[in-house]
Backbone as a chain_set.jsonl record, in Angstrom:
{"seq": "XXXXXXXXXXXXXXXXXXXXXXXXXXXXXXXXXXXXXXXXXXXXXXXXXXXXXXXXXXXXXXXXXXXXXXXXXXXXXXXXXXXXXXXXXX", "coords": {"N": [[62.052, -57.157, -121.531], [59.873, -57.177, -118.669], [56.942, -55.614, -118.053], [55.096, -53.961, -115.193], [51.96, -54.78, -113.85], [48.894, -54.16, -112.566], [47.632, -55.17, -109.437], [43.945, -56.156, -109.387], [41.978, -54.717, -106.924], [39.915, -55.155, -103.92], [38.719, -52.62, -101.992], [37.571, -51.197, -98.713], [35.584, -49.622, -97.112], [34.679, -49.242, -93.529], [31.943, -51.603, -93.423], [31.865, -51.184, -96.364], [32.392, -51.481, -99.853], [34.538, -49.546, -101.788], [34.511, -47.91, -104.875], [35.983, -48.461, -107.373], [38.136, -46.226, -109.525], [38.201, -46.552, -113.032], [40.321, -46.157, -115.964], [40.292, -42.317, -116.914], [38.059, -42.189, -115.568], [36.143, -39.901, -113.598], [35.552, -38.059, -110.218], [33.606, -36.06, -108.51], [34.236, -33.5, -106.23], [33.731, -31.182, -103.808], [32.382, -29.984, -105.762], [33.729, -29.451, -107.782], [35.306, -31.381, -110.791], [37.604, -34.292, -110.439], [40.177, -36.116, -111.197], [41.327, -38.159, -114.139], [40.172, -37.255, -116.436], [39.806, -34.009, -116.954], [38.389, -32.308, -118.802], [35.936, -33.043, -121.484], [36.952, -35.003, -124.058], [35.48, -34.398, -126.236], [34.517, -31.89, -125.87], [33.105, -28.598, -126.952], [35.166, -25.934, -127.735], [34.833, -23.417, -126.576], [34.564, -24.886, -123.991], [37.233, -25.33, -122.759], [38.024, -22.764, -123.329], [36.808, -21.147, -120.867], [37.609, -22.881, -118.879], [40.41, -22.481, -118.626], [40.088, -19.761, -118.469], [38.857, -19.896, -115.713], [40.801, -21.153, -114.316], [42.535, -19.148, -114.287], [41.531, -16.96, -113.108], [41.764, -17.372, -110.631], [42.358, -17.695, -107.35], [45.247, -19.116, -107.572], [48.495, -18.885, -106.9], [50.655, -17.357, -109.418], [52.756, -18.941, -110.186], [51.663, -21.496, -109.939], [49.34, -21.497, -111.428], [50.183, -21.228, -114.167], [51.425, -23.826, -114.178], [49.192, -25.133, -113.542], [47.757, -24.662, -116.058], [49.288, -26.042, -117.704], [49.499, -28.661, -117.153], [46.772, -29.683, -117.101], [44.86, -28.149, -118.774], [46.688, -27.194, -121.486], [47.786, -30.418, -122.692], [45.073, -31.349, -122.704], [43.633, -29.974, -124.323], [45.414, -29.859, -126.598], [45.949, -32.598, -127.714], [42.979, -32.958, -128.074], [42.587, -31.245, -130.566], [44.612, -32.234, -132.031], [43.298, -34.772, -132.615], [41.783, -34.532, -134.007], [38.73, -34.438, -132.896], [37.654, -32.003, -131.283], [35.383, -29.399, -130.826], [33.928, -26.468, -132.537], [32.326, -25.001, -131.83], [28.693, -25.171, -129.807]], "CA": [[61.79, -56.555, -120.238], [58.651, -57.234, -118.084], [55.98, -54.989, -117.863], [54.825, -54.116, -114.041], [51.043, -54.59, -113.357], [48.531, -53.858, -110.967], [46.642, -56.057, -109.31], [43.021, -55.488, -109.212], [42.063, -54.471, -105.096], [38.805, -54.512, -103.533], [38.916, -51.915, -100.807], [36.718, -51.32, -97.827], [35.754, -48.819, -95.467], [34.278, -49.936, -92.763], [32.353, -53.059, -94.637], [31.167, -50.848, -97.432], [33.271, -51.884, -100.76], [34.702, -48.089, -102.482], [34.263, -47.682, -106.453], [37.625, -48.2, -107.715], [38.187, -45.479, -110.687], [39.146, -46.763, -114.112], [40.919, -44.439, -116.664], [39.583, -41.961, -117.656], [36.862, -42.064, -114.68], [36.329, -38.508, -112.459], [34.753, -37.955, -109.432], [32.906, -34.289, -108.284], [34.729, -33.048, -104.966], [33.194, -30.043, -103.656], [32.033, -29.478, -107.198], [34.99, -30.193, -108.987], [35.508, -32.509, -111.432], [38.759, -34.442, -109.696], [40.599, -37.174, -111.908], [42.137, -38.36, -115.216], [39.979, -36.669, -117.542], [38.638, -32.849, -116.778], [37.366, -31.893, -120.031], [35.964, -33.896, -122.43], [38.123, -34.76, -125.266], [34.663, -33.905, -127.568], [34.376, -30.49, -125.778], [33.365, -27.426, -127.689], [36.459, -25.067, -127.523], [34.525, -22.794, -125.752], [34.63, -25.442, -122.513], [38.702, -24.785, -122.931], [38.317, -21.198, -122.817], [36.041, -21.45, -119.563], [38.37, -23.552, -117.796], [41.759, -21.464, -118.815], [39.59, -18.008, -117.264], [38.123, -20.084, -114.463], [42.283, -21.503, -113.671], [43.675, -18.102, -114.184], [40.806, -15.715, -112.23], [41.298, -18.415, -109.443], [43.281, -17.346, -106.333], [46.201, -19.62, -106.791], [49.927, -18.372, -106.787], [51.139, -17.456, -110.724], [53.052, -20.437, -110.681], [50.284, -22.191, -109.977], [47.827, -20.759, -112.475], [51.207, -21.641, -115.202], [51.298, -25.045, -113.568], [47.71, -26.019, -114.098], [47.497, -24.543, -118.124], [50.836, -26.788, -118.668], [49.371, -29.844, -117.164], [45.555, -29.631, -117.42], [44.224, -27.74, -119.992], [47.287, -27.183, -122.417], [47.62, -31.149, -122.803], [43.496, -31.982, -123.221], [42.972, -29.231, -125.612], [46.261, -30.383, -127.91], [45.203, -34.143, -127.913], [41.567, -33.28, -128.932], [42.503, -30.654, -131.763], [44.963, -33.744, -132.793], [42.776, -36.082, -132.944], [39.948, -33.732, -134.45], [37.295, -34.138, -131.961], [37.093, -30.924, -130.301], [34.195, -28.606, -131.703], [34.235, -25.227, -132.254], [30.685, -24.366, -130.857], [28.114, -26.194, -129.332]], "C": [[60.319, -56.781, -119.889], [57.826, -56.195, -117.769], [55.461, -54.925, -116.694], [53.526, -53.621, -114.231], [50.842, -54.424, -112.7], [47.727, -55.102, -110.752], [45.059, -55.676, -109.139], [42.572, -55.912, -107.725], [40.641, -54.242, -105.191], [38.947, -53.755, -102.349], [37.254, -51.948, -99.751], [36.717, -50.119, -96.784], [34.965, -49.137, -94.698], [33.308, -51.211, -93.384], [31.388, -52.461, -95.417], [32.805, -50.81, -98.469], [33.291, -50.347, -101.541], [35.237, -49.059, -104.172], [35.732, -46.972, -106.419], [37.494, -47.587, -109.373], [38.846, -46.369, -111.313], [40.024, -45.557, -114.824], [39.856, -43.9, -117.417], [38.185, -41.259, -116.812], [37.035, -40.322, -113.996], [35.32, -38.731, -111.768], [34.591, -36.542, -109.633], [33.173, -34.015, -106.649], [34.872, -31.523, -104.487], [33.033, -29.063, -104.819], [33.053, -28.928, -108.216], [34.798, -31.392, -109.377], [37.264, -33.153, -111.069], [39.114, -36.106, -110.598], [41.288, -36.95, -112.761], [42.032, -37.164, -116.153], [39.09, -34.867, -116.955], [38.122, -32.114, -117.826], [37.419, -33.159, -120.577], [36.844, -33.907, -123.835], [36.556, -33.978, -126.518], [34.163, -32.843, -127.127], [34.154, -29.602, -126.474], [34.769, -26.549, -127.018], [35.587, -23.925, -126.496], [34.77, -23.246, -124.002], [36.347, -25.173, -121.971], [38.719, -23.727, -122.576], [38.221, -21.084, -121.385], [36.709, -21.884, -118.698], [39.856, -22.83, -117.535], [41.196, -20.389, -117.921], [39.623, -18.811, -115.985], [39.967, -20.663, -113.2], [42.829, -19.776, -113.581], [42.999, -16.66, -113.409], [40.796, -16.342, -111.273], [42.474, -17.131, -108.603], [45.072, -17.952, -106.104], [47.596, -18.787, -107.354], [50.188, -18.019, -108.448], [51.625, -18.433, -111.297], [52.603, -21.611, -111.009], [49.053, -22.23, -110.744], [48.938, -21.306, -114.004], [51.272, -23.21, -114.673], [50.034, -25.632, -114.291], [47.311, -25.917, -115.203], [47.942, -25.615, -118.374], [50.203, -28.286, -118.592], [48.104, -30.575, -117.239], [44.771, -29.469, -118.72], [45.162, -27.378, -121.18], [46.936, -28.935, -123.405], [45.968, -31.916, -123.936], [43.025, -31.384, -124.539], [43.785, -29.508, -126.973], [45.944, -31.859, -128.118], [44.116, -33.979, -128.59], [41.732, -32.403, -130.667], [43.86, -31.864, -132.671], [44.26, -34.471, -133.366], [41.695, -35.64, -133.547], [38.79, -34.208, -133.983], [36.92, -32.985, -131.036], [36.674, -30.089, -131.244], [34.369, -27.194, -131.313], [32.965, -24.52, -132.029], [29.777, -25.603, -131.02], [26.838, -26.654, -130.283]], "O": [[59.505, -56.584, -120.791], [58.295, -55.736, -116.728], [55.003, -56.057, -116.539], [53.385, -52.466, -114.634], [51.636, -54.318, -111.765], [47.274, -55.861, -111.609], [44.981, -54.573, -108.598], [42.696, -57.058, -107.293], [40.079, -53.531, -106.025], [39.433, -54.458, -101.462], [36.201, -52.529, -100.013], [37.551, -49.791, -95.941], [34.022, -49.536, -95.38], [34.041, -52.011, -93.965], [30.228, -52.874, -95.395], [33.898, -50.366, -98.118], [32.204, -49.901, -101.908], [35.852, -50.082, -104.47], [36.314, -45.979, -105.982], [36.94, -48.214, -110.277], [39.778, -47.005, -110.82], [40.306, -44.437, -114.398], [38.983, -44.385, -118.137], [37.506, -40.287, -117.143], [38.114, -39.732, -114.018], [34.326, -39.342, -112.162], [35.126, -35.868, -110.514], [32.284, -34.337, -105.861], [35.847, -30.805, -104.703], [33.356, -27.879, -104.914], [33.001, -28.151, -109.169], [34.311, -32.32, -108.732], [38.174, -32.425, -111.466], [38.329, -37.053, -110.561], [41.978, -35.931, -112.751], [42.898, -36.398, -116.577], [37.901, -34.786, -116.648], [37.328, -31.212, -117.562], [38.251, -34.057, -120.452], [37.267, -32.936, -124.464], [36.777, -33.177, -127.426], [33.209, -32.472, -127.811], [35.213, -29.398, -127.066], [35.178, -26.679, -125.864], [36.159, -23.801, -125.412], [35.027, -22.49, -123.066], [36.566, -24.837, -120.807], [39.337, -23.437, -121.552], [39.215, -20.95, -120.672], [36.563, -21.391, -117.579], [40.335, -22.667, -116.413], [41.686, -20.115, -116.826], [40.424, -18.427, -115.133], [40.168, -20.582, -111.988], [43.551, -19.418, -112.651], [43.615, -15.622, -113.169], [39.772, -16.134, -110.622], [43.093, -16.164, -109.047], [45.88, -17.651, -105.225], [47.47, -18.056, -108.336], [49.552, -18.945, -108.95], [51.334, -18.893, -112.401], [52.881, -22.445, -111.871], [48.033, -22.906, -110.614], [48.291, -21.795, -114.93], [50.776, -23.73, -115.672], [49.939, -26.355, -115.283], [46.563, -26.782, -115.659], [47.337, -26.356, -119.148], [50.26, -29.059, -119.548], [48.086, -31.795, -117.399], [44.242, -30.301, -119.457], [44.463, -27.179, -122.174], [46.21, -28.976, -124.398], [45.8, -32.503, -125.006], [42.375, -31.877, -125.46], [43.288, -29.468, -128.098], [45.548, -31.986, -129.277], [43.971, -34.618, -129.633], [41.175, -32.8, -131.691], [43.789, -32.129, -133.871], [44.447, -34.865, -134.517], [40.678, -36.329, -133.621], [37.84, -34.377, -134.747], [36.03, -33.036, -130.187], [37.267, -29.913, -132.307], [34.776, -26.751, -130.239], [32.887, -23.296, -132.138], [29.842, -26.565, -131.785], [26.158, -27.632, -129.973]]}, "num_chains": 1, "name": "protein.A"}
């Protein structure tokens, strides 16, 4: 079976060329971190905690606050204590 690539695209907005993210890359959108990766995989555990309070004292819906653990910060924090790079203080 064949494998479906991408092609690599230069884009344009008006004739300024936009910074095409690799993996892994994040931008900062109204001071968010917005992308692949929002913690670092070599995070102290403390940055985990921080982000769990800062998702679950947020405003959004319950489902939504269970939503973003499951697919955000559950994920990043089981990968790094896998792979033993996440620190347990800074």
């Amino acid at each position: 079976m064949r494998m479906k690539t991408t092609v690599p695209t230069q884009f344009f907005i008006g004739e300024q060329p936009e910074e095409i993210m690799e993996e892994g890359d994040y931008i900062e959108y109204l001071g968010k971190p917005v992308g692949f990766r929002i913690i670092s995989p070599t995070a102290p555990l403390e940055e985990y905690k921080q982000k769990g309070l800062d998702i679950l004292t947020s405003k959004l819906a319950p489902w939504q606050k269970r939503h973003a653990m499951l697919t955000f910060i559950y994920p990043a924090m089981t990968h790094a204590m896998r792979m033993g790079t996440c620190k347990s203080h800074q």
